[in-house]
C-alpha positions as CSV (number, residue, x, y, z in Angstrom):
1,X,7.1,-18.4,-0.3
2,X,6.0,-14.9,0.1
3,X,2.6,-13.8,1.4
4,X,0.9,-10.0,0.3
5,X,-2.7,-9.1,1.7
6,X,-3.5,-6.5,-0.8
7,X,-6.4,-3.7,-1.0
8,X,-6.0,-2.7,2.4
9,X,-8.3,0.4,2.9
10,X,-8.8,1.1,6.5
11,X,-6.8,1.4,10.0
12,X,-8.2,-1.9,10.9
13,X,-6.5,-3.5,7.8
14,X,-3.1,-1.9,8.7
15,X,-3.4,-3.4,12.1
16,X,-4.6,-6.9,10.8
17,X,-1.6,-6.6,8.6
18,X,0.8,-5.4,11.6
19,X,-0.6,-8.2,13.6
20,X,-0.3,-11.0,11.0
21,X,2.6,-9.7,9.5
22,X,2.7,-10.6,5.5
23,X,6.0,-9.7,3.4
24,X,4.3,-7.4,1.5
25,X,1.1,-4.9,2.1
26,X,-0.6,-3.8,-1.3
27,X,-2.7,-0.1,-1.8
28,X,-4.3,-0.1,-4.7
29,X,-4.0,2.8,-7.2
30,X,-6.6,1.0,-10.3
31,X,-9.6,0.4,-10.8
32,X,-12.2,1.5,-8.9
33,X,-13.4,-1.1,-6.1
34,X,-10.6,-0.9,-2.8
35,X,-8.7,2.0,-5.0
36,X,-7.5,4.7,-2.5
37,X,-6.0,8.2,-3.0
38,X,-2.2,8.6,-2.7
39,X,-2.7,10.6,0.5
40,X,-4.8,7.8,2.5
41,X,-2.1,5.3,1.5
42,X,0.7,7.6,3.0
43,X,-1.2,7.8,6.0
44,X,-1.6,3.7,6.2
45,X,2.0,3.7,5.4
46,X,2.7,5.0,8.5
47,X,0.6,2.7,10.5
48,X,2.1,0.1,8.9
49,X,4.9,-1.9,10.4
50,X,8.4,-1.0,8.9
51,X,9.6,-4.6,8.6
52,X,6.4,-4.8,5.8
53,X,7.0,-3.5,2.2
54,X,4.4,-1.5,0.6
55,X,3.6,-2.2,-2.8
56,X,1.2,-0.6,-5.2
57,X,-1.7,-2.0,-8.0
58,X,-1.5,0.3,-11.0
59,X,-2.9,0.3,-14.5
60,X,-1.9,2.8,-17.1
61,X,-0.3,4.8,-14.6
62,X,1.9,7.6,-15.5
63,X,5.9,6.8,-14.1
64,X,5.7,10.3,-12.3
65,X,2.7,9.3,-10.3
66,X,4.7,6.1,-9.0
67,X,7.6,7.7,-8.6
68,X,6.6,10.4,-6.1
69,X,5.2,7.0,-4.4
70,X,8.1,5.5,-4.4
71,X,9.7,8.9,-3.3
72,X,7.8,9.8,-0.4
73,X,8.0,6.3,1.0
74,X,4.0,5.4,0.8
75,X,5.6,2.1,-1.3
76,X,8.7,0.5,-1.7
């Protein structure tokens, strides 16, 4: 079994996440209720422990936007 917390939003989510550490840690990049910009996810992404993979929630995003995601190393 694999465990993800997902929507994390805030320094004190990254260090719940740190602290419990959970396979994956999701950012959400839909919607509009716990959606964050790319820049405040690369910013958690550092705060996060390395050991967890970061993953991203998208709808009808366009492949560039993930990619420069994926490229910059906010997710995995």
């Amino acid at each position: 079994m694999k465990i993800k917390l997902c929507g994390l939003t805030r320094p004190c989510d990254v260090a719940w996440a740190n602290e419990t550490r959970p396979d994956f840690a999701g950012f959400v990049f839909a919607g509009v209720k716990r959606r964050i910009s790319p820049q405040l996810a690369g910013i958690l992404r550092r705060q996060l422990h390395v050991s967890i993979a970061a993953v991203g929630v998208f709808a009808d995003a366009a492949a560039a936007e993930i990619a420069a995601l994926v490229r910059d190393g906010t997710i995995q």
